[in-house]
C-alpha positions in Angstrom: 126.4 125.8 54.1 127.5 122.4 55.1 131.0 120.9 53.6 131.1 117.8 51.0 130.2 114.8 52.4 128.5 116.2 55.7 124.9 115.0 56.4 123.1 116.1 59.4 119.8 114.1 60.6 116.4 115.6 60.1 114.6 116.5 63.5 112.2 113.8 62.9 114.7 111.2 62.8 116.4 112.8 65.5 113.4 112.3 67.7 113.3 108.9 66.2 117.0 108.0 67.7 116.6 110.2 70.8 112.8 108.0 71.6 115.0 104.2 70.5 118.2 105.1 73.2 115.8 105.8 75.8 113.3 102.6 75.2 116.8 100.6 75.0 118.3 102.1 78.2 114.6 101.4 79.9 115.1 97.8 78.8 118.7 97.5 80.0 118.4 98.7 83.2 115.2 96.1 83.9 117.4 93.5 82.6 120.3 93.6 84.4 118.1 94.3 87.5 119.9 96.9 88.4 116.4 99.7 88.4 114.8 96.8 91.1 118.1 97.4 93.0 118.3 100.9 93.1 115.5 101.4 94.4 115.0 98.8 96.9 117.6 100.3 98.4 118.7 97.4 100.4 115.0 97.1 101.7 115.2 100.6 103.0 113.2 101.6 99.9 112.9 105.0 98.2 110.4 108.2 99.2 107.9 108.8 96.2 106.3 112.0 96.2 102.4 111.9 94.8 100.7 114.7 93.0 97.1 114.8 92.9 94.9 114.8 90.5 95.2 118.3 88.2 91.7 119.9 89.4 92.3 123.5 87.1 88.9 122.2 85.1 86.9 121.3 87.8 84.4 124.1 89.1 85.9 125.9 92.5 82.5 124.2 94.3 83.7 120.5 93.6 87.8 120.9 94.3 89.1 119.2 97.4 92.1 120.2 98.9 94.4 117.7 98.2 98.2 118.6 98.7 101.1 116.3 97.1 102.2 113.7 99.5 105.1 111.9 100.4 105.3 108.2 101.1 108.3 105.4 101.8 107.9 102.6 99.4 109.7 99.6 100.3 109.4 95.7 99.3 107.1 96.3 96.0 109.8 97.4 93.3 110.4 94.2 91.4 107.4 93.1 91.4 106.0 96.8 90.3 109.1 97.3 87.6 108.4 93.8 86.6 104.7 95.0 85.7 105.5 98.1 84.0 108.1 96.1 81.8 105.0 93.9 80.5 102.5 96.7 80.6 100.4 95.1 83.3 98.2 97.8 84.5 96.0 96.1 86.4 99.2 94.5 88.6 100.4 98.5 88.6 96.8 99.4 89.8 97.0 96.7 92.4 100.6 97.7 93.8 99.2 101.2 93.9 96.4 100.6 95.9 99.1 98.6 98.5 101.1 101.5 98.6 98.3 104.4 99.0 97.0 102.4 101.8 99.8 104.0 103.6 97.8 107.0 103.0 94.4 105.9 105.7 91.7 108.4 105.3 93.1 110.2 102.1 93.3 106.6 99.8 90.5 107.4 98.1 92.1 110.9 97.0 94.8 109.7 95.9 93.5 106.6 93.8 93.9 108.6 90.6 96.8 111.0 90.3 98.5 113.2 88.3 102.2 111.8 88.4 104.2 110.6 91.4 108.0 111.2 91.8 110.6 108.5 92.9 113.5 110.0 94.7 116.1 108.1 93.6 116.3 109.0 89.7 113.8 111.9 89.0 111.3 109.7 86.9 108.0 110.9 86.8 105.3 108.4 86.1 102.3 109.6 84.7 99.4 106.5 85.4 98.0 107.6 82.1 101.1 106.5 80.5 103.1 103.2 79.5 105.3 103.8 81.7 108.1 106.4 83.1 109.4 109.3 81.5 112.2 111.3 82.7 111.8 114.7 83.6 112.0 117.2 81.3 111.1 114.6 78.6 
C-alpha cells in the first residue's frame, strides 16, 4: 500500500518518459556534434560490424551463406548522422552503398541487412528503422 501523498507513474507513461529522454539525448548529442566526433575518431574512423539479412524464412534451397562482416568506416559520419537526423533515407541508402563498396564481390549481399553494429557506442541500426536504437532497447 503506498503512503499519503505518493504517486507512482503508470507503465505506459513510464514508457512515455523512458522513449522522450532518449529522442532528447539523440538530439543533444547531434547538436553539440559531439556523435560526428566520436566516431570520426580523429579520421581514424570506427569498425562497424554488418549482419546479414535474417534468412530463417527463406527455403534451405535459396539461402546464401552470408557471414557478418566487419568494415572500417572513416570520413562519412557527419554527413551520414546529419541524414539520419532529417530522416533522409535515400542520403543513408547512398552512404551505404559507399561504404559496402568496401565489400567488392559481396556488395550485392550486403545491400539489405539486418542491423549493423558501430563499435564505439553499441548502437544497433536496424535500416528498417528511423534511426538507431541502443541495444537492449
Amino acid at each position: 500500500m503506498r503512503s499519503k501523498g505518493q504517486v507512482s507513474p503508470t507503465r505506459a507513461s513510464r514508457e512515455r518518459i523512458d522513449a522522450a529522454y532518449w529522442h532528447r539525448r539523440r538530439e543533444n548529442l547531434i547538436r553539440s556534434g559531439w556523435l560526428v566526433k566520436h566516431l570520426d575518431n580523429k579520421g581514424r574512423g570506427r569498425r562497424m560490424e554488418i549482419y546479414p539479412v535474417d534468412q530463417t524464412r527463406v527455403e534451405a534451397k535459396y539461402r546464401c551463406d552470408l557471414s557478418t562482416r566487419t568494415v572500417t568506416v572513416r570520413y562519412v559520419w557527419g554527413d551520414l548522422v546529419d541524414a539520419w537526423a532529417t530522416r533522409d533515407a535515400h542520403l543513408v541508402d547512398e552512404i551505404w552503398d559507399d561504404v559496402i563498396s568496401d565489400l567488392d564481390s559481396d556488395y550485392n549481399a550486403y545491400a539489405y541487412v539486418s542491423a549493423v553494429g558501430i563499435n564505439a557506442c553499441r548502437w544497433l541500426w536496424n535500416r528498417a528503422t528511423p534511426g538507431p536504437t541502443t541495444t537492449g532497447r
